[in-house]
C-alpha positions as CSV (number, residue, x, y, z in Angstrom):
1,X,-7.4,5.4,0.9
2,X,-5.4,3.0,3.2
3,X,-6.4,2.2,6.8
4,X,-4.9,0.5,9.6
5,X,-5.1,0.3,13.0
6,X,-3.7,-2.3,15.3
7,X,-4.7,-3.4,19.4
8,X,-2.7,-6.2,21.1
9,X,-2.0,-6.9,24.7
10,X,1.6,-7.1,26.1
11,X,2.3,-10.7,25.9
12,X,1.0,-10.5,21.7
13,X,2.5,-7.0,21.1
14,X,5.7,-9.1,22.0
15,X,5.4,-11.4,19.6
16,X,3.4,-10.4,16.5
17,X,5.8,-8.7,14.0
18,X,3.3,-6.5,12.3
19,X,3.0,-2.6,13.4
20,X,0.6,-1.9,17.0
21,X,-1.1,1.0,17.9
22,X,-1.6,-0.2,21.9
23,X,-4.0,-1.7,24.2
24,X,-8.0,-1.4,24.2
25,X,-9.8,0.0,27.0
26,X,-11.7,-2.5,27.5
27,X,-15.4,-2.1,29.1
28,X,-17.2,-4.9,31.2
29,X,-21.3,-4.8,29.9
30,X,-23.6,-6.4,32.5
31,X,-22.3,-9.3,34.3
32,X,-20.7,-11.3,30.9
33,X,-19.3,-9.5,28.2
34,X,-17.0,-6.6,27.4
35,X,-16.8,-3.9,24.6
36,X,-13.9,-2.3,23.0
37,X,-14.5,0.7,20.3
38,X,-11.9,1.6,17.4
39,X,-12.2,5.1,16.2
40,X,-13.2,5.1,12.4
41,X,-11.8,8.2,9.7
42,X,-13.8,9.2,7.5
43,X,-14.5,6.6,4.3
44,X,-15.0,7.4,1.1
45,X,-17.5,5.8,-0.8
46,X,-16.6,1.9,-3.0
47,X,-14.6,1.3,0.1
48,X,-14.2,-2.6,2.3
49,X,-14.1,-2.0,6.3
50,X,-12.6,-5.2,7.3
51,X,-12.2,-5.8,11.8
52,X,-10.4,-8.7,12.7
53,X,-11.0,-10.6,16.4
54,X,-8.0,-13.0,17.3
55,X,-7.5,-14.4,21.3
56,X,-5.8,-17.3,23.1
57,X,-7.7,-19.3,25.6
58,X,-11.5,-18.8,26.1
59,X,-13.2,-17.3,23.3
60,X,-16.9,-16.7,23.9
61,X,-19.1,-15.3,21.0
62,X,-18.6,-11.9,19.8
63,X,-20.0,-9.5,17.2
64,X,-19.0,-6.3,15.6
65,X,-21.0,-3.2,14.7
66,X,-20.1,-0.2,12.5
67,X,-21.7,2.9,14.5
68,X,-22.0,6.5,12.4
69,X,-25.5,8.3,11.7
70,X,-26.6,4.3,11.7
71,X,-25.9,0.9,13.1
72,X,-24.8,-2.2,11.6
73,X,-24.3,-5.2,12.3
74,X,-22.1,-7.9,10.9
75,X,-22.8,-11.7,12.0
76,X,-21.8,-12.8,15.1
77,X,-18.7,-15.3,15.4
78,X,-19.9,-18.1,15.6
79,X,-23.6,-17.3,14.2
80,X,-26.5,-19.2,14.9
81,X,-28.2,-21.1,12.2
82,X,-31.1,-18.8,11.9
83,X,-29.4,-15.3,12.2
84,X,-30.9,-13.1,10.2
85,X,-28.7,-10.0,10.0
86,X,-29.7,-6.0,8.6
87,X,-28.1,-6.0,5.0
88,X,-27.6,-2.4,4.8
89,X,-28.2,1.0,6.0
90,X,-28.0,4.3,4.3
91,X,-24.2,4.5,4.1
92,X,-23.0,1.1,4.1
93,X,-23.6,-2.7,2.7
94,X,-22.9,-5.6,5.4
95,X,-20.7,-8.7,3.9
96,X,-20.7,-11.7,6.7
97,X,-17.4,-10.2,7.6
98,X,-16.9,-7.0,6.5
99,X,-18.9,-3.6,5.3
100,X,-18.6,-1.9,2.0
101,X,-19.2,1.8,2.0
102,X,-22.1,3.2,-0.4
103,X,-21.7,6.7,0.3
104,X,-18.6,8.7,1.8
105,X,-19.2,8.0,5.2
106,X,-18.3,10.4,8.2
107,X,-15.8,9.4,11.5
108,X,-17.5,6.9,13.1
109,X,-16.2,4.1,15.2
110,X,-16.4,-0.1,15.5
111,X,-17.4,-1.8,18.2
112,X,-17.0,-5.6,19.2
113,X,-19.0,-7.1,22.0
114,X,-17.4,-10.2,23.4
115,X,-19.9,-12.4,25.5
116,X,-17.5,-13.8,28.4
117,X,-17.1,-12.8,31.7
118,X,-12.9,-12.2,31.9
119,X,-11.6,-9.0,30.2
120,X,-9.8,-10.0,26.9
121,X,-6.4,-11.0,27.1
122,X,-3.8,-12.8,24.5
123,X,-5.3,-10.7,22.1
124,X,-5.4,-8.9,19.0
125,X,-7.6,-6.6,17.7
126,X,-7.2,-5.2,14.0
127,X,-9.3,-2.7,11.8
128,X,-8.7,-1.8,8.0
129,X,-9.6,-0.1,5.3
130,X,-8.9,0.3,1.3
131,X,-10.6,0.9,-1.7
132,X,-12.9,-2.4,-3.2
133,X,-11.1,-2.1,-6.3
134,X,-7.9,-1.0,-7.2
135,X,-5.2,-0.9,-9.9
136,X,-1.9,-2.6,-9.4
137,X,1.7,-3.8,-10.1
138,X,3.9,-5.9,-8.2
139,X,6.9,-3.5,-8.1
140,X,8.9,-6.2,-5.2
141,X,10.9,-7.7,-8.2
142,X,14.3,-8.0,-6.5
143,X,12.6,-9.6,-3.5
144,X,12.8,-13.0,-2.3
145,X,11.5,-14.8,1.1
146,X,10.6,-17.9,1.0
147,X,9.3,-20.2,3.9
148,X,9.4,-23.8,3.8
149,X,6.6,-25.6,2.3
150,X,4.2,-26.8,4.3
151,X,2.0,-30.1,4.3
152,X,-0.1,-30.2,1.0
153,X,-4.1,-30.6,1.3
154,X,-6.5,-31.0,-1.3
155,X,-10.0,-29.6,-1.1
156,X,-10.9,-32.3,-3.8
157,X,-10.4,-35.5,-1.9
158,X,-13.3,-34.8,0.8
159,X,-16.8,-35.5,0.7
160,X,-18.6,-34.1,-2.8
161,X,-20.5,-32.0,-0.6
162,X,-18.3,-30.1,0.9
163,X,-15.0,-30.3,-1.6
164,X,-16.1,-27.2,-3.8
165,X,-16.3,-25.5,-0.4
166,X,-13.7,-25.6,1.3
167,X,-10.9,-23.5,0.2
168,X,-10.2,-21.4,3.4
169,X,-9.8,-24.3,6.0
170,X,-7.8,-26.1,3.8
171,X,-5.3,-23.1,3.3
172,X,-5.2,-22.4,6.7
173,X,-4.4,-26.0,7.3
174,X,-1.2,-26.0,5.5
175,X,-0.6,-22.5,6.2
176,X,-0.5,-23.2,10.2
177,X,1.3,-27.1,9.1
178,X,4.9,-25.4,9.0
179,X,4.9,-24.1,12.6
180,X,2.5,-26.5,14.3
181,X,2.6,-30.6,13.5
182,X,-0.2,-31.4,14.9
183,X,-2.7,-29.6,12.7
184,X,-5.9,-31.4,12.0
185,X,-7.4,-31.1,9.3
186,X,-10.6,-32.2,9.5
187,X,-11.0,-30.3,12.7
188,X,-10.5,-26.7,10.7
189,X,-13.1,-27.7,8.5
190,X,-15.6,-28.6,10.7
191,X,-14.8,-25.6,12.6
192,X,-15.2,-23.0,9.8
193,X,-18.5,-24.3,9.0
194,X,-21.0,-21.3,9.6
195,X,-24.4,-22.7,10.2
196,X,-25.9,-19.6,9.3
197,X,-24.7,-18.8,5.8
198,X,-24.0,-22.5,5.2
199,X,-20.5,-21.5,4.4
200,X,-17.2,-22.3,5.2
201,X,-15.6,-19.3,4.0
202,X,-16.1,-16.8,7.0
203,X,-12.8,-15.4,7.3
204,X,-13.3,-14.9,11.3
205,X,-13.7,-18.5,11.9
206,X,-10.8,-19.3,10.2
207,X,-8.9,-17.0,12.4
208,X,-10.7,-18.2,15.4
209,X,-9.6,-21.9,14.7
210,X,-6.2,-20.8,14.2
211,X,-5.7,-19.8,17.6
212,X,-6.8,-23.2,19.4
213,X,-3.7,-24.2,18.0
214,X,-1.4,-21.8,19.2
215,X,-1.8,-19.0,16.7
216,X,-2.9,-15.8,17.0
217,X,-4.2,-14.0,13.7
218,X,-6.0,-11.2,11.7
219,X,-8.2,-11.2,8.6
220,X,-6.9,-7.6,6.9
221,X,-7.7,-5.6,4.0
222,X,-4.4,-4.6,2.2
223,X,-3.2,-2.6,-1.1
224,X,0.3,-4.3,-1.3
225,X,2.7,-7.0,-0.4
226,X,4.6,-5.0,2.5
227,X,3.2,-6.5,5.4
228,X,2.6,-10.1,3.9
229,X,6.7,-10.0,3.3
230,X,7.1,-9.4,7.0
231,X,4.7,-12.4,8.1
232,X,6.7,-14.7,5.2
233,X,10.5,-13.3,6.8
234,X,9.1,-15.1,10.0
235,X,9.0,-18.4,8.3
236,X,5.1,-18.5,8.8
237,X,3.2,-19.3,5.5
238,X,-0.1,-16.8,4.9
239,X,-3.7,-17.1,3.2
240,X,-4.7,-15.0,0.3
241,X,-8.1,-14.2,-1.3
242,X,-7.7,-14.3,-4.7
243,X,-10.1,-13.4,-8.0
244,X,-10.0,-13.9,-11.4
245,X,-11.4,-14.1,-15.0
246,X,-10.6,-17.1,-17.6
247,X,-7.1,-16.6,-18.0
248,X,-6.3,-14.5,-15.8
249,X,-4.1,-16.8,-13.3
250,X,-1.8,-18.6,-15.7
251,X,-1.3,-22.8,-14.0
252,X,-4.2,-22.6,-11.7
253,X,-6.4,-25.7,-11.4
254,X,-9.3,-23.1,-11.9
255,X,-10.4,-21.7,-14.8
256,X,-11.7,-18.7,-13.2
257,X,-13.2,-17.8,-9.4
258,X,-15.0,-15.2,-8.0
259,X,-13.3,-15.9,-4.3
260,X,-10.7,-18.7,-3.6
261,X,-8.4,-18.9,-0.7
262,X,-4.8,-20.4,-1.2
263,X,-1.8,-20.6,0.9
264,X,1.0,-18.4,0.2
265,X,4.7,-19.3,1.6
266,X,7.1,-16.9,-0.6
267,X,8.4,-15.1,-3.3
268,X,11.1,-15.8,-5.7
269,X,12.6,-14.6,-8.8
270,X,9.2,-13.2,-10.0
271,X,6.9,-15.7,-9.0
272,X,4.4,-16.7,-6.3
273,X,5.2,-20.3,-4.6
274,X,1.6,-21.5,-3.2
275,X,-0.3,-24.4,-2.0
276,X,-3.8,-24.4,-4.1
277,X,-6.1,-26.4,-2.6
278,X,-8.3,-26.5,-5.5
279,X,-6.3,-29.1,-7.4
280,X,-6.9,-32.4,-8.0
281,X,-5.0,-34.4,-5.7
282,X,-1.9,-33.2,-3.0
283,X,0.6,-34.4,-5.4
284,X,-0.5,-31.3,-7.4
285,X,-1.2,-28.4,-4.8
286,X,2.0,-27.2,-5.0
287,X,1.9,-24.2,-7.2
288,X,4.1,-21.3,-9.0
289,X,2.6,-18.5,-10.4
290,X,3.8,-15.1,-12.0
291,X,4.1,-12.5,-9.8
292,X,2.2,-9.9,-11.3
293,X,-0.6,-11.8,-12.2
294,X,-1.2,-13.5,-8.6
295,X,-0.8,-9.9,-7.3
296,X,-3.6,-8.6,-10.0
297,X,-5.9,-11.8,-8.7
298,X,-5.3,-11.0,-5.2
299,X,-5.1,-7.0,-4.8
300,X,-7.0,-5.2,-7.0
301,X,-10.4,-6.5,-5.4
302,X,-10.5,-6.5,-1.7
303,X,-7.0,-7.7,-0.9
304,X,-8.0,-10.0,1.9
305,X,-5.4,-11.4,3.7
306,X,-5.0,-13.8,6.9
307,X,-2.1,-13.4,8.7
308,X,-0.8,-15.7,11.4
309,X,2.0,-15.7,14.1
310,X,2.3,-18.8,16.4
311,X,2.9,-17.7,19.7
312,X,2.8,-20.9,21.8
C-alpha cells in the first residue's frame, strides 16, 4: 500500500506545491507544549511509517509516538546523548526516524508532542506509508525537468572522522545552495549531528536545519517519482536515499552502500543529473546516472525522500 497524508497552516499551504489535507487541531499540554494526532489506516505487515516535523521560527524539541494496541516511541528531535529509546513492541520495530510494521497492524494514529509554549505555526506536518521493499521501473521516459545545479560539496574533503558520515548534510547543502546563497555548510553538519546515535544521518535534523534557512521541508516515504517531479518543476533541487549492491549504480564513486544520501536536481533523456557527495573532490560530484537504475537504488527499499520549498 501507499499512504499519505499532509497538515500545513495557511501561510505554507500557500506555498508548498505538494498535495494538503488541512490544518491540525492542535492541543496545548500543561503550560509548554502542544499535541497534534494523525489518524493511521490499517498497515499491513513489511511496511516503513515515515512522520515528518518541518516549522519556521522557534522550534522547541519534539517527539513522535505510533499509538495502536501499544506505544512507541521514536527519538526525540534533537535527542539527548543518553536516550535510550523502546526498540519494538508487538506490532512494530522503531528506526531513529521511522517504524517498520512486523505484523498487520490495525487503525491507529501518530502523535507528535512539541515542547514550546506558542501553538505551531509556519508549519508542516506529513505522515507516509509504503511497503519496505518493492519492485520497480522508471516508466517517466519522455520526461524532462531539470533545475540548475547547485554548489558542489564533497563529503571527502572534511575531517577523517566525520567524511564517511556525512552524506545527508552535505546533500542538503547543495540541495538548499540553488535557492539560498548563503548556505553554510559546516553549520548543517554540525547541526545533523545526533548525539545520541552518534549519527549524522537523522533525516529530521536535516529537515529541521533546512528551515533556519528559510526552508520548509518533509522527510517522506514514496513508491514513485510523481511528487519529486513537482518539487524539481519548482526549480528546487531534492535529497534521495539511495541503496545498492556492487554494480548496481553504474558511475557512482561507491562501489556499493547500504544507505547514502545524494542531491537530485532533474531528469533528462533517461538519466538522473545528481550531486554525490561521496566523491573524491567537488570537481567530481557532479553526477549522471541511468534512470532506471537510480530509480531501482532509490525505490525499491524505503524510498526516502526530502523535499524542500523555500518560503522566505
Amino acid at each position: 500500500m501507499i499512504h499519505k497524508q499532509r497538515f500545513a497552516d495557511r501561510n505554507i499551504k500557500e506555498r508548498f506545491p505538494l498535495k494538503l489535507d488541512g490544518d491540525i487541531d492542535w492541543t496545548k499540554c500543561g503550560a509548554s507544549a502542544w499535541v497534534g494526532l494523525i489518524k493511521t489506516p490499517k498497515i499491513p505487515a513489511d511496511h516503513i511509517i515515515v512522520p515528518s516535523y518541518s516549522a519556521l521560527g522557534n522550534l522547541g524539541e519534539y517527539q513522535f509516538s505510533l499509538r495502536t494496541h501499544s506505544c512507541l516511541k521514536l527519538y526525540p528531535v534533537p535527542s539527548p546523548k543518553d536516550y535510550r529509546p523502546q526498540r519494538e513492541t508487538n506490532e512494530v520495530s522503531g528506526h531513529i526516524d521511522c517504524w517498520h510494521t512486523k505484523t498487520d497492524m490495525d487503525a491507529g494514529e501518530v502523535q507528535i508532542k512539541i515542547n514550546q509554549k506558542t501553538k505551531p505555526q509556519d508549519y508542516l506536518l506529513t505522515l507516509s506509508v509504503r511497503d519496505l521493499t518493492k519492485q520497480t521501473t522508471a516508466e517517466i521516459s519522455k520526461t524532462n525537468v531539470k533545475t540548475n545545479p547547485p554548489q558542489k560539496f564533497s563529503q571527502k574533503s572534511k575531517n577523517k572522522n566525520i567524511r564517511d558520515r556525512i552524506c545527508s548534510p552535505t546533500a542538503t547543502a547543495m540541495a538548499l545552495s540553488l535557492n539560498n546563497s548563503s548556505i553554510d555548510w559546516g553549520e548543517i553538519i554540525d547541526e545533523c549531528f545526533d548525539p545520541a546515535t552518534n549519527a549524522f544521518g537523522s533525516w529530521p535534523l536535516a529537515i529541521k536545519s533546512a528551515a533556519k534557512y528559510g526552508f520548509i521541508g518533509s522527510v517522506e516515504t514514496t513508491e514513485n517519482w510523481k511528487d519529486a517531479l513537482k518539487i524539481l518543476a519548482t526549480g528546487q533541487p531534492l535529497v534521495c536515499s539511495i541503496r545498492f549492491k556492487e554494480g548496481g549504480l553504474k558511475g557512482s564513486p561507491l562501489k556499493q552502500t547500504q544507505g547514502h544520501l545524494v542531491c537530485v536536481y532533474g531528469l533528462e533523456n533517461n538519466k538522473v543529473f545528481t550531486l554525490d557527495p561521496a566523491a573524491e573532490d567537488s570537481e567530481n560530484v557532479e553526477r549522471q546516472y541511468d534512470l532506471k537504475e537510480f530509480s531501482r537504488a532509490w525505490l525499491e527499499e524505503r524510498g526516502a525522500i526530502y523535499y524542500f520549498c523555500y518560503v522566505k
